[in-house]
C-alpha positions in Angstrom: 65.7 58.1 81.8 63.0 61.2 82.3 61.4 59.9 78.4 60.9 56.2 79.8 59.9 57.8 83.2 57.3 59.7 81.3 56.3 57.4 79.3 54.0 55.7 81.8 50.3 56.6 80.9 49.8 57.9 84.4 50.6 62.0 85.0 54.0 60.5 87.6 53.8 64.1 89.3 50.1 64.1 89.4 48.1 67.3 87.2 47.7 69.8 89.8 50.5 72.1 90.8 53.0 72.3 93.3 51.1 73.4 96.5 54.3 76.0 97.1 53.8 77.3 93.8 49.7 78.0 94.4 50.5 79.9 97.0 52.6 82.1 95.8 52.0 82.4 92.2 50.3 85.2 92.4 53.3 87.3 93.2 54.3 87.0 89.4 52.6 90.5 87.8 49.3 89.7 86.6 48.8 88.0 83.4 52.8 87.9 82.6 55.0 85.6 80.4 56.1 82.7 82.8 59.3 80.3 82.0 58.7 77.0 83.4 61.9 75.4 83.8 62.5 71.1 84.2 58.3 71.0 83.7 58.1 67.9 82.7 54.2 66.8 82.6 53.0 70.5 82.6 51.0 70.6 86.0 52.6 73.6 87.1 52.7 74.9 83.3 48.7 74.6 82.9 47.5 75.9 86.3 49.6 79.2 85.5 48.1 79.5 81.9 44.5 78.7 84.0 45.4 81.9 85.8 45.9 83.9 82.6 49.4 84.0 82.2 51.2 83.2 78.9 53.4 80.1 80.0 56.5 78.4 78.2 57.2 74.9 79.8 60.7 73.6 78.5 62.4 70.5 79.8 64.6 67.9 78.1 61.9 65.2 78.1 59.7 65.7 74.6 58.0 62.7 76.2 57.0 65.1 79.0 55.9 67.8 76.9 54.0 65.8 74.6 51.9 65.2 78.2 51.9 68.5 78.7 50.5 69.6 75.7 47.5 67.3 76.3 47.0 68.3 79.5 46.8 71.5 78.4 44.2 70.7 75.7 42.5 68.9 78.5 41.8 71.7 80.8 40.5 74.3 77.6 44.4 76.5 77.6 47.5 76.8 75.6 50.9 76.5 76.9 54.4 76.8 74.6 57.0 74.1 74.6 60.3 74.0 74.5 62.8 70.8 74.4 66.2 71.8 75.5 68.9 71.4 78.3 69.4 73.1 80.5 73.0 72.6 80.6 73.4 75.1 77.6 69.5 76.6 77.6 69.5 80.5 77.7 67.0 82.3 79.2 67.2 85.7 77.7 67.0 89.4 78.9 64.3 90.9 80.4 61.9 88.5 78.8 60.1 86.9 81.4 57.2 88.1 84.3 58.3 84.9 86.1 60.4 81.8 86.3 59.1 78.8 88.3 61.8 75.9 89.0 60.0 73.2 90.7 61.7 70.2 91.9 65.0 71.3 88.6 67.7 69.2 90.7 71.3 70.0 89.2 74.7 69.3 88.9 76.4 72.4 90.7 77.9 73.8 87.3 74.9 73.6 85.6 72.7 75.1 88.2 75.0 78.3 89.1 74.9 78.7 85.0 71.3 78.9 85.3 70.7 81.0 88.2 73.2 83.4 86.9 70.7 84.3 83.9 68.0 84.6 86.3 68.2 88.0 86.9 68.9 89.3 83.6 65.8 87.1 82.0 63.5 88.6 84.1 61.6 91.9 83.9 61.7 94.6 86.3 59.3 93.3 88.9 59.6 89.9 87.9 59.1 87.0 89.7 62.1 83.6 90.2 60.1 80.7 92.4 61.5 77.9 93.7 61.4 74.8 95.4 64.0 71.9 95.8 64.8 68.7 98.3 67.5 69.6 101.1 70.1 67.2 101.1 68.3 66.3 104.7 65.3 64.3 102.1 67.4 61.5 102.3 67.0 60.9 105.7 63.4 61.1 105.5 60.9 58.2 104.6 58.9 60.3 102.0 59.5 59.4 98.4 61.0 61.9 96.0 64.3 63.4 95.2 67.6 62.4 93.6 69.7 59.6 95.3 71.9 60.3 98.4 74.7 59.9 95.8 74.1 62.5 93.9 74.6 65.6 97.0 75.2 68.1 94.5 71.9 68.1 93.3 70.0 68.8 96.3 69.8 72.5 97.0 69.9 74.5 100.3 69.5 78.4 101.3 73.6 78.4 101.8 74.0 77.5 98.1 70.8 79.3 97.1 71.9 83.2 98.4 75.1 83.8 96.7 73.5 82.4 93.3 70.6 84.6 93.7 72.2 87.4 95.5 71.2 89.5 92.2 67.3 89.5 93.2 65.4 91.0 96.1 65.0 88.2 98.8 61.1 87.7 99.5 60.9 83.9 100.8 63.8 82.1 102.0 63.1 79.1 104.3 64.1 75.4 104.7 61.3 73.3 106.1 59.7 70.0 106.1 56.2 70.1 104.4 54.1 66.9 103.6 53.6 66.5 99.9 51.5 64.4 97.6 52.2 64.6 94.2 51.6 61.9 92.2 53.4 58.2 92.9 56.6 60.0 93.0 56.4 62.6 95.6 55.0 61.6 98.6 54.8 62.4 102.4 56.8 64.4 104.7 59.3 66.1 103.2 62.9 68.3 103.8 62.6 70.9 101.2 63.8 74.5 100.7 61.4 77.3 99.4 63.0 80.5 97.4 61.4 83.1 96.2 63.3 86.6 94.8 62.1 90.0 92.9 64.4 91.6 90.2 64.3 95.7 91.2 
């Protein structure tokens, strides 16, 4: 699906990063190596490695990265990719400055794997950032998000915490925000914002 999806000449997301994600980005110790998981296109990918950091985008969609790769070229910076699922992807210990999950809607076994290796991939001081629809999105006119179907996938502060409970809460807020990314994410949205600090 996400290989046909990216497949489209356009950038579906747009090319400049999640506005939640340039505000905060700075958070994540200077000049650090960044995990970019579910990436995709590489918008948020490039604008970190435009910042200095060294940045690994992975995603299941080689489609996608190919796009990332030249958008990378594009803007004069080098990014690493990595194909895999995240349904078996491991994250490492103490490897990473930052992790950025942007819009990485999962089934609920998949996504409590993955945010129970959060903690022990980052560094001390390291940075997880995230931002995902509220089940609430569906009720909403914008554009983006899975289908109402799929209510696993959406993510909220009460499924959030007890995942996460590992790192240092800094950010924790459902809200609706107006977003324009691309033709795919567009107008005003019900979103949750997370961001937590290994100590």
């Amino acid at each position: 699906m996400w290989d046909k999806r990216y497949s489209e000449p356009e950038y579906i997301f747009g090319t400049e990063p999640n506005d939640f994600l340039k505000e905060e980005f700075q958070r994540i110790p200077a000049g650090g190596r960044v995990l970019c998981i579910a990436e995709g296109e590489g918008r948020n990918a490039v604008f970190l490695a435009q910042n200095g950091y060294q940045v690994t985008a992975m995603d299941f969609s080689e489609v996608g990265l190919n796009k990332a790769l030249k958008l990378a070229k594009d803007k004069g910076v080098e990014i690493t990719t990595d194909v895999a699922d995240l349904a078996d992807y491991a994250l490492g210990e103490a490897q990473w400055d930052g992790i950025i999950s942007i819009w990485s809607h999962l089934p609920d076994a998949v996504r409590q794997r993955l945010h129970a290796q959060i903690a022990p991939a980052l560094k001390q001081d390291g940075v997880f950032i995230l931002e995902a629809y509220t089940y609430e999105q569906t009720t909403m006119e914008a554009i983006g998000g899975p289908p109402a179907t799929q209510r696993e996938r959406f993510m909220s502060l009460e499924k959030l915490r007890p995942e996460l409970i590992a790192l240092e809460e800094v950010v924790a807020i459902e809200k609706h925000r107006s977003i324009s990314e691309g033709t795919r994410h567009q107008g005003l949205s019900a979103v949750v914002q997370f961001i937590g600090v290994k100590k």
